[in-house]
N, C-alpha and C positions, 0 to 999 in steps of 0.2 A: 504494500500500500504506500501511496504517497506520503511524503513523512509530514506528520501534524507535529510543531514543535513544542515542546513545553514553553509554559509563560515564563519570565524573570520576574522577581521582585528585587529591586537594589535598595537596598536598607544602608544605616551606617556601617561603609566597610564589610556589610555581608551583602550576598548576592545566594538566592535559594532558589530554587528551581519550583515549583507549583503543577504540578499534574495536573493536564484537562480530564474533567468527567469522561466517565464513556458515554455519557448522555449526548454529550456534545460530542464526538468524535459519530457515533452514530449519527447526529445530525450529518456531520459533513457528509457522511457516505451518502445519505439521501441526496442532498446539494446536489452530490457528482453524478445523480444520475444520469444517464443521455437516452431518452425515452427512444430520440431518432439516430441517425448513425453521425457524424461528423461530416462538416463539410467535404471531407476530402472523400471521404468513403462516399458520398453520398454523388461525387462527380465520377466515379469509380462503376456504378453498379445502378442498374433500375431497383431501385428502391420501390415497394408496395409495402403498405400496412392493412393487413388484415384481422378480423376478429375470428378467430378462431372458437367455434363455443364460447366462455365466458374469456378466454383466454387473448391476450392483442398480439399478435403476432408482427415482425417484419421481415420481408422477403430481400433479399439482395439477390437479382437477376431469374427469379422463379422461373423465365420462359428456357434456362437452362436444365431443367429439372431432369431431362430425357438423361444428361450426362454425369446426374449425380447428385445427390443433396447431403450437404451439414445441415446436422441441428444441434444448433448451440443453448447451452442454458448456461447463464451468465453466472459472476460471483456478486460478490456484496453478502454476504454473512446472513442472508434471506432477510437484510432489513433497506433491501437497495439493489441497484444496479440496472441494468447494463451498464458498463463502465465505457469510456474509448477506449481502453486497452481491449475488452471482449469486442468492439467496431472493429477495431483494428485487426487485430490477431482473424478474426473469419472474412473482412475483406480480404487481407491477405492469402489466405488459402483457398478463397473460392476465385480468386483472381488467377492463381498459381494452378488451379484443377480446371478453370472453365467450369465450373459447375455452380449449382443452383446453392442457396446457404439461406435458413432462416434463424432467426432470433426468435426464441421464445420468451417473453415478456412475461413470466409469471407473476403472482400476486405476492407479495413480503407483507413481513411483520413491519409492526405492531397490529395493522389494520386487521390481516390474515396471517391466520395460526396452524401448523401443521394437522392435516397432510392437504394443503390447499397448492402449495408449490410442486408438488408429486402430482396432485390430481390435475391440475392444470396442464403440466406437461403429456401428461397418459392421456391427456382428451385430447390434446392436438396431437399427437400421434397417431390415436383408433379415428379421428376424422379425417386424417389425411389417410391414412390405410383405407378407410370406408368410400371416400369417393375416387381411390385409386392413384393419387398423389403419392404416397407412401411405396404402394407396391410396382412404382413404373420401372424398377431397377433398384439397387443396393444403395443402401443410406447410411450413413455415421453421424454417432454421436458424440459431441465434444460439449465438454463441459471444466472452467473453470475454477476453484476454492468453492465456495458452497453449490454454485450449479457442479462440479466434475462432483461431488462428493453424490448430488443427487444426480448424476448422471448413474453414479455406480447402483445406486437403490433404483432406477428406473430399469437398468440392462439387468441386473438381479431378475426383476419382478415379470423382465419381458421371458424369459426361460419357459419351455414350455409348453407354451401357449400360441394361440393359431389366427387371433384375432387382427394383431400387430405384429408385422416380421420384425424380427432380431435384425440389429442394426449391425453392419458388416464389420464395424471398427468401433475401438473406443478410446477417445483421445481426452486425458483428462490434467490439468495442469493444477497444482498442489492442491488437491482436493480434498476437502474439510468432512475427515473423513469419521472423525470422534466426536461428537456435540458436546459430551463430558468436559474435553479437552485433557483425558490423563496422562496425556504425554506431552504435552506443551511447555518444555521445559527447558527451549534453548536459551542460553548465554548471550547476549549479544551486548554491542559495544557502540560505540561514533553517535550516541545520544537516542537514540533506540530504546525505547524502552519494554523489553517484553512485557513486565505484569502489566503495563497498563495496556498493550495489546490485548492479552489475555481476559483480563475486564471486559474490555468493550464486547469479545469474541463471547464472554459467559454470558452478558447481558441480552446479546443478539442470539443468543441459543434459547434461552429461556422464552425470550419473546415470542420467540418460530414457534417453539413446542409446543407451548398451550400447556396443555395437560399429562403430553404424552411423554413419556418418561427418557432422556436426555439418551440413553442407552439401546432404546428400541431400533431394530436394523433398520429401518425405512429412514430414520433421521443418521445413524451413526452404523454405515455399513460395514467399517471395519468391526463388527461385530457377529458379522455372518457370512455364510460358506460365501466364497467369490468362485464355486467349480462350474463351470458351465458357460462360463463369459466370452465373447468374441475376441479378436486377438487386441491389447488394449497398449496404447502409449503413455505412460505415467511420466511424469515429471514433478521436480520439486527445486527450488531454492534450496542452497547450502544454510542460508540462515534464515527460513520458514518455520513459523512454530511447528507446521505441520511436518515436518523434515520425520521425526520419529515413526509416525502414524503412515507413513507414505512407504517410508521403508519395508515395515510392518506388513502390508498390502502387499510389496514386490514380492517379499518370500511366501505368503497365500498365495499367490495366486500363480507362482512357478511352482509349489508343493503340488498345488491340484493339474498341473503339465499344459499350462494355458500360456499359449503365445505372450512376452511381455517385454517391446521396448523399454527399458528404462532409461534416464537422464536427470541427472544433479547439475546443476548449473552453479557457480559463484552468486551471491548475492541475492536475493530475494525475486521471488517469483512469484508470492499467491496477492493477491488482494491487490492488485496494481489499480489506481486509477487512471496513471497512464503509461503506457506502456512503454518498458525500459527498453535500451536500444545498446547492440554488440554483438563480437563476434559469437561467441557462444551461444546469444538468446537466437542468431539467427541459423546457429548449425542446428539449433532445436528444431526451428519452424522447418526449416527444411527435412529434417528426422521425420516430423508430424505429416508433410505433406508426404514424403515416399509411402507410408502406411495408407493416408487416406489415398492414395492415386492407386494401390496395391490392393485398395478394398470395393473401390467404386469401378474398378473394371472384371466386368463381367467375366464368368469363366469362360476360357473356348470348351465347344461343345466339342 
C-alpha cells in the first residue's frame, strides 16, 4: 500500500511520532477508490460498464471475449477498491493477451458484510456462464490481496460442479489469505509500521465478517484443502505481512501435486494503491502473462 505517514508533534526538544487511527487509514482506502479505470487505461481499451445482477461490473475491450477473458477481483481489504494499481496491472495483461478483461466491482464493508463479496462475484460468473459469455472458451481468474484471497474461496467452491466452468488459471498477487491474520508478523523498517498495518487489516476483517467467524474457509482459505485447483500463479512481496501465509499456501498446494508458479519479489507487493514500477515487478507481469497466454489457448484437438 501507499505509505500513509505518521503525524509529528515537535514539543520542546522532543519530536514523537502519533499513529493514525485505522479508522482513518480505512478512510483513505475508500478515497482511493477508482470506480472507472484511469485515464490512461481508459484510452487503452473500450471500456463498458455493466450491471451484472446486483453486481457493477467493467469491461475492458469485451468484443474480444472470443480470445479470452480475465476476471479480476480487486484488493482493498473488502473495505474498498478497485485501486489503479488493479486498472493497471489487467490493462496490462489484457493488452499483452489481446483478450477480453473484466473488473468485478463487488460490494465492501462497512455497508456489506460477508458473504456478499463471494456472492456477488459467483452471480456474475453463473450469469455470464448462463447466457454463454463464460462458456465461449477458457477464462482466468486473477485476483489481488483481499480479491486473490477470494479468488482462492471462489476456485475452491467452483470444484465440482457443472453450473460455472472452472477457470483455466489462477493468478493471485499477495492474497489475504488469513482474516485472523496469525501470521502477520513481519519486521519491517524505513518508517513502516507493521502493527499499525495490522490494525487497520483486523479492523477491515471484522467489518467484512459480520458474524461469520474470522477462520471460516470462505473468508480465510488458507484454512482448507487447496487439492483440486487449476494451475495457479502466487506471488508475494518480500516485506508483505502476508509473506508467511502465502508461503504457507505454496507448500499446500505443491503437497496436493497442483501446478504452482511461485515469485517473491523485493519490497512490497499487496495492497498497492498505485502501482510500483521495476525490473523485477515486470519479470513478474511477464511470468503472469506466459501462464494466462498458456491457459486461454485452446487445446489442439
Amino acid at each position: 500500500m501507499g505509505r500513509i505517514r505518521d503525524a509529528v508533534v515537535v514539543g520542546a526538544r522532543t519530536v514523537r511520532r502519533v499513529p493514525i487511527p485505522s479508522a482513518v487509514t480505512n478512510h483513505a482506502l475508500r478515497e482511493a477508490r477508482r470506480a472507472l479505470p484511469p485515464g490512461a487505461v481508459q484510452k487503452r481499451h473500450a471500456v463498458d460498464v455493466e450491471m451484472i445482477g446486483r453486481t457493477r461490473c467493467v469491461w475492458l475491450d469485451a468484443h474480444r471475449r472470443d480470445r479470452g477473458l480475465i476476471v479480476h477481483l480487486h484488493g482493498g481489504a473488502y473495505v474498498s477498491g478497485p485501486f489503479p494499481s488493479d486498472w493497471t496491472w489487467l490493462s496490462k495483461q489484457a493488452d499483452a493477451l489481446d483478450c477480453a478483461a473484466l473488473m468485478v466491482d463487488y460490494r465492501t464493508a462497512p455497508d456489506h458484510t460477508h458473504p456478499v463479496a463471494r456472492d456477488d462475484s459467483e452471480g456474475v460468473l453463473n450469469a455470464l456462464a448462463a447466457d454463454g459469455r463464460l462458456t465461449a472458451g477458457p477464462w482466468v481468474l486473477s485476483g489481488q490481496h483481499a480479491g486473490g484471497g477470494l479468488a482462492f474461496a471462489i476456485a475452491r467452491r467452483l470444484r465440482g460442479q457443472d453450473e460455472i466452468p472452472a477457470p483455466a488459471a489462477l493468478i493471485t498477487m499477495s492474497p489475504w489469505l488469513d482474516l485472523e491474520l496469525a501470521n502477520a508478523g513481519i519486521t519491517e523498517t524505513d518508517q513502516v509500521d507493521p502493527v499499525h498495518e495490522r490494525r487497520m487489516l483486523r479492523e477491515a476483517a471484522r467489518a467484512y465478517a459480520g458474524r461469520t467467524p474470522l477462520d471460516d474457509p470462505d473468508l480465510s482459505p488458507i484454512n482448507a484443502s487447496l487439492e483440486g485447483l487449476p494451475p495457479v500463479h502466487l506471488s508475494v512481496g518480500t516485506r508483505d505481512l502476508f509473506l508467511s501465509d502465502v508461503r504457507v499456501a505454496k507448500l499446500q498446494l505443491e503437497e496436493n501435486g497442483l501446478s504452482v508458479t511461485y515469485r517473491e519479489i523485493n519490497g512490497r507487493l499487496g495492497l498497492q494503491l498505485v502501482q510500483r514500477r521495476g525490473e523485477d515487478l515486470e519479470r513478474l507481469h511477464r511470468e503472469q502473462g506466459e501462464l494466462i497466454a498458456r491457459a486461454l489457448t485452446p487445446p489442439r484437438s
